[in-house]
N, C-alpha and C positions, 0 to 999 in steps of 0.2 A: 378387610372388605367393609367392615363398620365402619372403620375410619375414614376410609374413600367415600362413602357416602355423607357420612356427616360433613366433609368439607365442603362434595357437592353439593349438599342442602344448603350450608352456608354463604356461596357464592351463589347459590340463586336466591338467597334471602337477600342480600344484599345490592345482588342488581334490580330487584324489584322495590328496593327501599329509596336507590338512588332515583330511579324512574319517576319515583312519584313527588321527589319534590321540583321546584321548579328551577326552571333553567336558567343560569345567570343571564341576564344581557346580550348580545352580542350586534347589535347594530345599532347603533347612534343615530337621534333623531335630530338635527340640529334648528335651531333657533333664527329667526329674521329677527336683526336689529336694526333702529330707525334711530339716527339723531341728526335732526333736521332744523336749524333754526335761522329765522329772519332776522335781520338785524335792520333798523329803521335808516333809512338815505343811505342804504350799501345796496348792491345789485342781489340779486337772487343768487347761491352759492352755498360749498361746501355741504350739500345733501349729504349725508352716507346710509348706504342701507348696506350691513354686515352680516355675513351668517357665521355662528356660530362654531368653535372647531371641538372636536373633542379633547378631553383636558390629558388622555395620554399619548397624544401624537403632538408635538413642535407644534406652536403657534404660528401661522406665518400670515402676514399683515394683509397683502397684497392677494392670496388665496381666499382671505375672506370678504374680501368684497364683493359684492353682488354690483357688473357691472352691464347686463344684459336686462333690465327691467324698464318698464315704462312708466317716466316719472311725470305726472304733471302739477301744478299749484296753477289754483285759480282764485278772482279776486281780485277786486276795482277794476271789474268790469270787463276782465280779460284773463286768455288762459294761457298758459304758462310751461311751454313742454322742453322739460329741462336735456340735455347731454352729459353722458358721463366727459371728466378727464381723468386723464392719469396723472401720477405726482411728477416726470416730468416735466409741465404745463407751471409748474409752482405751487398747487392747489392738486386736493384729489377731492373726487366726488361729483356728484349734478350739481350742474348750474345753467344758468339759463345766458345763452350765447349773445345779447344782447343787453351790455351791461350798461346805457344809457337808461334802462329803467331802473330806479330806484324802490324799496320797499318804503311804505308809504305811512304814515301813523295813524291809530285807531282805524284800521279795514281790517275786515274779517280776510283774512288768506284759507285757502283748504289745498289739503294737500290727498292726492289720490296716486297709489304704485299697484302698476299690475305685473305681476311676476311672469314668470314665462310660463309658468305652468297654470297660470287662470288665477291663481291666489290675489285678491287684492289688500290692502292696507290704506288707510283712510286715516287722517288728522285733522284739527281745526285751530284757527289761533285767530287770535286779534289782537293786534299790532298795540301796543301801549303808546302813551304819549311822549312827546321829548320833552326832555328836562336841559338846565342851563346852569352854568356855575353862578353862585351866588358869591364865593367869596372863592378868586382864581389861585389854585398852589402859585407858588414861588418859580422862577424859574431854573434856580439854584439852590443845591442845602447841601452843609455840611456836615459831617458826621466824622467823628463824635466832638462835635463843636460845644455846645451847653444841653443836655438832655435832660436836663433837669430844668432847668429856668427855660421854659422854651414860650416864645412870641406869639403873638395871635398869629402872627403869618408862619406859623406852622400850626396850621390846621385847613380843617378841608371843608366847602360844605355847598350844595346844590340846591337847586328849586325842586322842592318836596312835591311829586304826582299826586294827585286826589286818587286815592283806590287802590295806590302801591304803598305798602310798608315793608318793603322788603326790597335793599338793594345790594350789589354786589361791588365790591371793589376789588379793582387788579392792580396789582404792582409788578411792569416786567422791566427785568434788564435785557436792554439792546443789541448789549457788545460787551461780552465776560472777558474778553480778548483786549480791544486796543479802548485808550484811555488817551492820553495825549493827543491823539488826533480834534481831540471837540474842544481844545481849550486855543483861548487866542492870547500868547501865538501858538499854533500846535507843538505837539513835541513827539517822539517815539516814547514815552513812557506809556509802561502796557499796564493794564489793570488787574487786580487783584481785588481777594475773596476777604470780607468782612471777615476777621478773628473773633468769633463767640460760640456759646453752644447752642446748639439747634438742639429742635426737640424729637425729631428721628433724621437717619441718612436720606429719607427720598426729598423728606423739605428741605434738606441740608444743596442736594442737586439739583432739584427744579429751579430755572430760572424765573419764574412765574408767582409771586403770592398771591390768591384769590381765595376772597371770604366775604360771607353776607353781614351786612349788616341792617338792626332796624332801627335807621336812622338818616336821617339826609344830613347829617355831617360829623367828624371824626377827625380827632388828633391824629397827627402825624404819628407813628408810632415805629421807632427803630428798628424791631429787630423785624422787620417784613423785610430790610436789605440787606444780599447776599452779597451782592458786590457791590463797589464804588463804580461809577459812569451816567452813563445815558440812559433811562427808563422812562417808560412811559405808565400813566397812571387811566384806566379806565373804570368810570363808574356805570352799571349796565341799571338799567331797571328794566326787569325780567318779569313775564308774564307769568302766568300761576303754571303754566305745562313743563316752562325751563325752570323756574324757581323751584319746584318739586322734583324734576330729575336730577336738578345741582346736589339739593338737598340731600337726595339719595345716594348720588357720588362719591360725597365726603363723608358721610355717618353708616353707609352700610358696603359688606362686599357681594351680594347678589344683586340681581333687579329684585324689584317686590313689584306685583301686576299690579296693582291697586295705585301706584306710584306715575303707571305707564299710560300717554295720553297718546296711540294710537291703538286703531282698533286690526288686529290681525298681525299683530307682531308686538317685541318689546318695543321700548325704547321712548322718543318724544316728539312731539312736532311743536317749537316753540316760536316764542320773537323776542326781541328784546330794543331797545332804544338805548342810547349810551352818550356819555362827551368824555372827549379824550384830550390829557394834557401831556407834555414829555417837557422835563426836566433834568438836571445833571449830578450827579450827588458826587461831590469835591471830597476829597482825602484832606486831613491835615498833614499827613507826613508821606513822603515816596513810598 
């Protein structure tokens, strides 16, 4: 009879100890994200506002977008009520259905989202100025042709912004696939993947190098190609809202709010001005 009550005392000691602490979690709050940016003499385009999914259920792309909000960007003089698309269209995200307006340099843009449920989110930006090649790439280079003795015409370099010191450079390939089609006279020879080491597997797969630099011009530098072909090379100059989201992209793996230039969600509302050249990088051997 002791025994039976001691175990009953135990069992009520025990549910009144679980009681009092507190309860795991069990509903997810999720997050609005905003990456929104201008680009100088492009149309208005590629808004995304994303919401957030919980990290133990499948990520799914297309589920997280918020495609029911009301987007507007105002500025030079007029306002701006953007439409979603879908990725069938070629593009996902707002843009604004009259693409004979170009984004404009040095204006103030703002950007205002009202969610369906009255939540709004707000941004600001000012358009930076264009810059212009000072000293134009090549429109051919070979690799691995002298990487050691290498010519002033392999180098790169722009007209320097008053107020920007901070620009980004892209290196993309076009076409991982065909190779022979772009040389005259064409040929079917298909292209392939530079032989070296990378420095992890994801740089190893992006076709894309992008990296800031503080400086308005930069050696040609090899190993940013992954493959032999067609690429094209863009230099952006990035306002301080993208300059410090980029930033945050490549050195950290959460958002930091202190980072985030809208108000009422993560993320950014930027612009950026850019010139773009496309070149061919030739193989020495098949």
């Amino acid at each position: 009879m002791k025994k039976s009550k001691f175990i009953i005392s135990t069992i009520f000691l025990i549910v009144i100890l679980i009681s009092c602490e507190d309860l795991p979690p069990n509903e997810y709050i999720p997050d609005n994200i905003v990456q929104a940016l201008l680009i100088v003499d492009e149309p208005i385009q590629n808004i995304t506002l994303m919401r957030s999914q919980p990290v133990d259920k499948p990520f799914i792309f297309d589920s997280s977008m918020v495609k029911d909000a009301h987007v507007v960007i105002s500025g030079d003089g007029r306002e701006f009520e953007l439409k979603y698309r879908t990725r069938e269209d070629g593009s996902i995200g707002y843009y604004y259905p009259d693409t004979n307006y170009k984004v404009k340099p040095q204006i103030e843009y703002n950007l205002k989202i009202t969610l369906k449920d009255g939540k709004i989110i707000t941004g600001s930006t000012i358009t930076p100025p264009r810059t212009k090649w000072t000293y134009l790439p090549k429109d051919i280079y070979q690799f691995p042709l002298d990487t050691i003795k290498l010519t002033s015409k392999d180098s790169l370099a722009w007209e320097k912004v008053p107020g920007f010191d901070f620009y980004i450079v892209s290196v993309n390939n076009l076409d991982t696939l065909n190779y022979g089609k772009y040389l005259v006279p064409p040929s079917d020879e298909k292209n392939r993947r530079i032989e070296k080491p990378f420095l992890d597997d994801y740089f190893f797969r992006e076709t894309t190098f992008i990296n800031p630099i503080l400086n308005n011009k930069t050696p040609i530098f090899w190993n940013v190609f992954k493959w032999f072909g067609k690429h094209e090379l863009i230099i952006y100059v990035p306002d301080y809202n993208f300059l410090r989201w980029y930033m945050q992209s490549v050195t950290k793996l959460e958002a930091d709010p202190l980072l985030t230039s809208v108000e009422g969600a993560y993320g950014y509302f930027g612009s950026a001005s850019l010139i773009k050249h496309r070149f061919f990088l030739l193989k020495n051997q098949p």
